[in-house]
N, C-alpha and C positions, 0 to 999 in steps of 0.2 A: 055890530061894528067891531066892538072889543074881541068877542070870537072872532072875525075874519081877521085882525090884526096876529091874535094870536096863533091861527093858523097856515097864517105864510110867513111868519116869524118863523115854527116849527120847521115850514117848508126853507125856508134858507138854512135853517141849524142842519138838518139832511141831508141838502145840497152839499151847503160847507164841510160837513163831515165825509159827505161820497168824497169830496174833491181832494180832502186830505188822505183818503184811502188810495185815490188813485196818485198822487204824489210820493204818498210813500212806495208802492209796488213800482213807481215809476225810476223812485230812488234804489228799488233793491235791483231793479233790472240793469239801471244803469245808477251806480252808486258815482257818487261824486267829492268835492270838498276834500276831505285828506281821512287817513287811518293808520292811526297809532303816530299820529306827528309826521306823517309822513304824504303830502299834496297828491292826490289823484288825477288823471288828463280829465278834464273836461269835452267830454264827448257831444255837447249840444248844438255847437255850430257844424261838428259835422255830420250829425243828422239833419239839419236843415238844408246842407247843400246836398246832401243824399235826395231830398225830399224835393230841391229845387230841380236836380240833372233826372228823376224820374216824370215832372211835370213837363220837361224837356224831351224826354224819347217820347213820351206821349202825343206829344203834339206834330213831332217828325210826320210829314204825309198828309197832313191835316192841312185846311184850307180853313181861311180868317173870315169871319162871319162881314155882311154888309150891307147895308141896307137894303129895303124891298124896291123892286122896279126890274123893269125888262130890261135893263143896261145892264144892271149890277147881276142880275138873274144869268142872263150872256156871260158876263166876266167870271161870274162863278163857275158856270159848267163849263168853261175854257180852262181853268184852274183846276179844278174836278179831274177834267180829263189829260193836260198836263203831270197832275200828280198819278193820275196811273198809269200813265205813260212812264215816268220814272220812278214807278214805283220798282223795280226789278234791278235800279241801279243805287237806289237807298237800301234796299234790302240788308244788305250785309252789314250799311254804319249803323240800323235801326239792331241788330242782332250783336254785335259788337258794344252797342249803349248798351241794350241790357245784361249783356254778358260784364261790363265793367261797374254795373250797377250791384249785379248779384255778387260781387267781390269786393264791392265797397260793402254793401253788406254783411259778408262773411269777415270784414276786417273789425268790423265795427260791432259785432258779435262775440271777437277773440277778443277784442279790448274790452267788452265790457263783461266777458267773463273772467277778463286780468283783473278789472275794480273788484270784481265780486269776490274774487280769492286773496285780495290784498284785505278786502274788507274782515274776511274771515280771518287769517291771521292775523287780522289786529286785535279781532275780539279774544281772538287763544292766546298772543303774547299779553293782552291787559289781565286774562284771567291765571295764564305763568305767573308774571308778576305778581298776582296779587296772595298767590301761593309762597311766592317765594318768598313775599316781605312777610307773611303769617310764621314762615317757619323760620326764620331769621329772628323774629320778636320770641316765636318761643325756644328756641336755641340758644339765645342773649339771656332769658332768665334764669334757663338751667344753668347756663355756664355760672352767671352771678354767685345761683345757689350754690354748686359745688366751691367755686372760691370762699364763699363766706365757711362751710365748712371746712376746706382744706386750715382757710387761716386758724380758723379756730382751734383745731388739731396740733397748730405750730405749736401756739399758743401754750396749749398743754404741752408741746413735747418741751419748750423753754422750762417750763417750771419742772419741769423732769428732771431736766439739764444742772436748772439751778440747785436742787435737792442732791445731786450727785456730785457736781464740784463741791458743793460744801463739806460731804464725807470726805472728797479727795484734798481737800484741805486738812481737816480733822487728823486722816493717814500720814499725810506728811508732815507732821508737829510730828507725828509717833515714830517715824521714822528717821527725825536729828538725832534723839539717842541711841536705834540704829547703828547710822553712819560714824558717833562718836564712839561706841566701842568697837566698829568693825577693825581698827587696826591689831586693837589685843588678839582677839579672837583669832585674826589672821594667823598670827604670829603662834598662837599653841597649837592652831590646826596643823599649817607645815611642819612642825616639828615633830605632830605625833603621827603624818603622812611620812615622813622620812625615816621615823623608827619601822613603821610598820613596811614600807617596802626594798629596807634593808633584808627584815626578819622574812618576809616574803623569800625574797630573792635566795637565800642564803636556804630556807626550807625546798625550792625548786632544783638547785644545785645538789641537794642531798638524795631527791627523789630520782633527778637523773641522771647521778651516776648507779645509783642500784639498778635501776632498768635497764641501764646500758650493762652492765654486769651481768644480771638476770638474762638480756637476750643474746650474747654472746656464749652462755653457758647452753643456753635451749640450742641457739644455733650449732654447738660443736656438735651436741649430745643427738639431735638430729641428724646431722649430715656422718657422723658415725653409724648409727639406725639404719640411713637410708641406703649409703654405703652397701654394709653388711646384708641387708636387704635383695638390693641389686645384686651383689655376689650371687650371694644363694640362687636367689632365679636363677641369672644365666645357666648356672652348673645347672637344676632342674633342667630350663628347659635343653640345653644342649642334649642331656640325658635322653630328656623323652623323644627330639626329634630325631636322634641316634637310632631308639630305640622304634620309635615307627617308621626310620626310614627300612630297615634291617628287616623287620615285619612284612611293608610294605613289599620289598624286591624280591624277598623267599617267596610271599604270592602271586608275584609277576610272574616268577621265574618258573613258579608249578604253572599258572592258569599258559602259560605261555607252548610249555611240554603239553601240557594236556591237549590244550585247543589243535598242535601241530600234530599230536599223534589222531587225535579225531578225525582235523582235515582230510592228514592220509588215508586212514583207514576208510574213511566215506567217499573220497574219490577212487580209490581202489574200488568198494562195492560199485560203482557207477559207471567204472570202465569193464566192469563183469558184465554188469546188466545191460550195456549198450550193444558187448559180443555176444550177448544171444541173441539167436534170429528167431522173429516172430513165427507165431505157430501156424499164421496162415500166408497167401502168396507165395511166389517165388523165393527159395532159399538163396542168401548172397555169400559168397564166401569170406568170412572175418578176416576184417585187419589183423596183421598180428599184432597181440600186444605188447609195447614197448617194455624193453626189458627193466627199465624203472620210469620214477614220476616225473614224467618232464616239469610241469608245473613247479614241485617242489626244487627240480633243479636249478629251472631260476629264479624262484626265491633266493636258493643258497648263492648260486656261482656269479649270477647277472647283479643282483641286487632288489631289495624288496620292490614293489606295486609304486609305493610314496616316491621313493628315492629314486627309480627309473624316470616315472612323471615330471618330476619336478628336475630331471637333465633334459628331456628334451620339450620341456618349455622354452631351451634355447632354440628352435624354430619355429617360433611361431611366427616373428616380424616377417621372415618370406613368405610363408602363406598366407598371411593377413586379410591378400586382396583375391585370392584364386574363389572362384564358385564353386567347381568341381573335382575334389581331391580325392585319392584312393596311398591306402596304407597297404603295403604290399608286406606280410607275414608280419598280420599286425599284432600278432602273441595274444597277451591280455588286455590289449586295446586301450594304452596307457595315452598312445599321440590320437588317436579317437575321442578319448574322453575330454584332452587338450581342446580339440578341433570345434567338441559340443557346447562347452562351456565359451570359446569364442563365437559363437555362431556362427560357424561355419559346416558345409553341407563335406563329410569326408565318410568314405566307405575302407571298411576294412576286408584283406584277404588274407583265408589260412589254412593252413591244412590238417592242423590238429583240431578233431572234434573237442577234447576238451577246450580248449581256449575260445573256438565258434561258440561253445555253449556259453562260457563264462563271459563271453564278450556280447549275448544277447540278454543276458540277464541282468546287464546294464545297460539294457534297453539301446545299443548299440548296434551300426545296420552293417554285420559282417556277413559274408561270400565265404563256402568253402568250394575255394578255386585253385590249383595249380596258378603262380603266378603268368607263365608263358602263355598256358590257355586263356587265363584272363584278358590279356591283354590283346590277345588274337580277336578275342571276341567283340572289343570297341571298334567303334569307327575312329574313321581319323581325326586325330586333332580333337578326340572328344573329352579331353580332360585339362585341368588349367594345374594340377599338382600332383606329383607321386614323390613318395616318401617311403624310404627303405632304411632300416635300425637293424645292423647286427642280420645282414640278409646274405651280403653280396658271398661275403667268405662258404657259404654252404654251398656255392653255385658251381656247379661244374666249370673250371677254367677254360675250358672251347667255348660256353656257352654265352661268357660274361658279353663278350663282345655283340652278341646275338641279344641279350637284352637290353642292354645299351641302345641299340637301332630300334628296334621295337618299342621302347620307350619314347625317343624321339619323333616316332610317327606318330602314335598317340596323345600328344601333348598338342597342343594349340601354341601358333606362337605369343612366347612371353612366356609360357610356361615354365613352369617352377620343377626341378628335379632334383632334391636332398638324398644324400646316400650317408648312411654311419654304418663305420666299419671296424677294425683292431688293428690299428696302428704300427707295421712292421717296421718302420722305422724307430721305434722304441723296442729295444732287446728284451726290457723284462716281462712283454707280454708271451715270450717263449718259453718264459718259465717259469709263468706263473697263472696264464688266462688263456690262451689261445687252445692251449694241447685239454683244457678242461673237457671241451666238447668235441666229443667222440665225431660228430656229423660232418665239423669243419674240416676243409679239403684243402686249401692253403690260403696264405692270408694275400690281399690285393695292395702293393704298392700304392700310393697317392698321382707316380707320376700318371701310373698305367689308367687309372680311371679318368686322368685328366686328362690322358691322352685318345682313350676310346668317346669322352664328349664331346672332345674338338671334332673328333672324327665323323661324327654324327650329328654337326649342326649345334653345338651347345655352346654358349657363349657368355661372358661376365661371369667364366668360374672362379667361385672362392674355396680355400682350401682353410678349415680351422680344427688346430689340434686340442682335442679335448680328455677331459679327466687327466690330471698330470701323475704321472707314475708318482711322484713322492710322496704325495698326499696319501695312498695306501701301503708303501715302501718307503717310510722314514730312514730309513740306512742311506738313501740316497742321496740324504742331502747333506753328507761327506764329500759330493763328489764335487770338481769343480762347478760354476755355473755353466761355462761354454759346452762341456763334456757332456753335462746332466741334461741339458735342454737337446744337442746334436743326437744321443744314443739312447736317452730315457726321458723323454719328453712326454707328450699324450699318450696314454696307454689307447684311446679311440682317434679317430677323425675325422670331420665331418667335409664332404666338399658336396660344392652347391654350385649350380647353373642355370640358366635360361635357354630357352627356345627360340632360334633366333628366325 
């Protein structure tokens, strides 16, 4: 008996314990009562109404039980068949129940896994807290200890303090007799500060006046020095640059003969060897040879290569814009080499072999042509410049006219036509430039050339007198101005027109 008592005793402790098992998992599923002080919803009543409106869709469609007998047997299968007759019209509220069923469910799922995460943070903020009051208690004792330390430290530094004020007591006892003789003491110091930067002062004053003395004497004695110095040079150097200018010009003045007798002599042998005829072909019969060196002639009479170049740089602003320019007895090819360095396209004509040569060995694109045949030989209008220096006066006087028109056919309109001539309206080129050259047949008036342009379509002519006789004939400028300018004005002149 006592055994069976004892073993359904065992059996309720079991029971009791499943039951506490399942309350607890029932608690964790759905936690309840409050966490961390803080009340949780009670979720038990609305599982039971969850539990009641399931017992509800359940039954939807269902027919209520009744006692046995053919009556009630009849009433049933009339009900029976009533409900499945409208079963097709329940259909949708019995799917609808359970559709609002399984969202009470689903709500009642988020709420009870809201207790469960409220539960959970309560257990993290009690286990926070209980961190934080640990480290607060041991934070509080350190502190403690460092204060009791700091004080302690005071402590000694007071008795520091006191040991130090007491010598500064000690010091100032020793310092009343000090303060009580500081007035004597005063009183010898400045006396023997006043002696001493009298005697100062009066020793500086001695020092500089000698210094001023002393450099006053250096300064004469130098600027006499430098003086005398400076003399001397100058005189040297005036001497030596005297003396190597003197050096200097006797060598100029040999290398100068030298080189011109060279020239000559080496153009002479070149006008030899050009008059003989080769040993094979046809024999030509030689040019005669000119009875001297024309080249050298205009060196002397014209004026050197440089000094020709750099006068008729005065034409270049009318040619500036021509494509096509021809130098009519273009000598040594001075307005050519102008023409190159502008870039411009300009051809020279001539008749002297020497000058063709000398003018292609400056890589210059000269013609030996008659200028009348040259011209014959263009088309018309096939040039946009012609340019003549020191030409026209060689030209037969029936003839000038005759090149005048032929120039104008040849020019394109707009074309550019410069003539430089010897100036008869200045008297002293009759006796002193004109009659030089043997070749010249008579000199051309300005009006007559301005009048055969007009005659021949040339138009916008300018007439400009150049090289002024006094500039080589200083006696000239005795004479009045009005007089000087009307009868000895430009010993050249240039006149210039277009093609109209």
């Amino acid at each position: 008996m006592a055994a069976g008592e004892q073993s359904g005793g065992a059996r309720i402790e079991e029971i009791v314990e499943l039951a506490r098992e399942i309350r607890e998992r029932v608690r964790a599923r759905h936690p309840g009562g409050s966490a961390a002080g803080v009340a949780l919803p009670d979720l038990i009543p609305v599982l039971h109404a969850r539990d009641a409106a399931e017992a509800k869709v359940a039954a939807i469609g269902s027919v209520n039980p009744r006692p046995p007998g053919p009556v009630n047997a009849l009433i049933q299968f009339i009900k029976r068949s009533i409900a499945r007759l409208l079963d097709w019209h329940v259909r949708d509220q019995v799917e609808f129940n359970r559709s609002m069923i399984t969202a009470v469910e689903a709500v009642l799922e988020a709420l009870n896994e809201n207790n469960r995460a409220l539960s959970r943070l309560a257990v993290a903020d009690g286990e926070t807290r209980a961190d934080l009051h640990a480290n607060l208690a041991k934070e509080r004792h350190e502190l403690n200890a460092r204060l009791v330390s700091e004080v302690e430290a005071l402590r000694q530094e007071l008795r520091v303090l006191e040991r130090q004020s007491g010598r500064l007591l000690e010091e100032a006892s020793e310092l009343k007799d000090v303060r009580r003789h500081w007035a004597e003491w005063r009183q010898e110091w400045e006396k023997k500060l006043s002696i001493n930067e009298v005697q100062f002062l009066r020793s500086v004053a001695d020092l500089e006046a000698g210094y001023t003395h002393r450099a006053s004497l250096m300064e004469a004695n130098f600027r006499d020095l430098t003086k005398s110095q400076h003399k001397e040079f100058t005189l040297a150097q005036e001497r030596s640059v005297l003396e190597v200018q003197k050096r200097l010009w006797a060598d100029l003045e040999r290398s100068r003969v030298d080189f011109e007798r060279l020239i000559h002599n080496e153009l002479r042998v070149v006008r030899q060897r050009a008059a003989v005829s080769p040993l094979e072909g046809p024999r030509v019969a030689p040019e005669p040879e000119p009875a001297f060196d024309s080249m050298w002639f205009a060196g002397r009479f014209r004026g050197s290569y440089d000094h020709v170049r750099e006068k008729q740089r005065f034409y270049l602003p009318f040619f500036r814009d021509c494509a096509q320019i021809v130098d009519l007895g273009c000598g040594r090819g001075e307005f050519l080499e102008l023409m190159k360095e502008a870039g411009l396209d300009a051809t020279g004509v001539e008749l002297s072999d020497e000058c063709v040569a000398l003018c292609r060995s400056k890589d210059l694109r000269v013609e030996k042509a008659d200028l009348f045949s040259y011209l014959d030989s263009l088309a018309a209008s096939a040039l946009d410049g012609i340019f003549l220096a020191q030409v026209v006066e060689h030209l037969p006087p029936d003839r000038l006219h005759e090149f005048i028109r032929l120039a104008a056919g040849k020019l394109a309109r707009g074309g550019v036509l410069a003539i430089e001539t010897p100036n008869p309206e200045c008297l002293a080129i009759f006796t002193t430039h004109f009659y030089l050259d043997p070749s010249h047949t008579r000199p051309v008036p300005p009006a007559l050339l301005n009048f055969y342009m007009e005659e021949f379509g040339f138009g916008g002519i300018e007439i400009h007198r150049l090289s002024p006789a006094a500039e080589t004939l200083p006696g000239l400028g005795s004479l009045p101005e009005d007089f000087r300018q009307a009868f000895f004005g430009g010993l050249d002149y240039a006149i210039v027109g277009r093609r109209l």
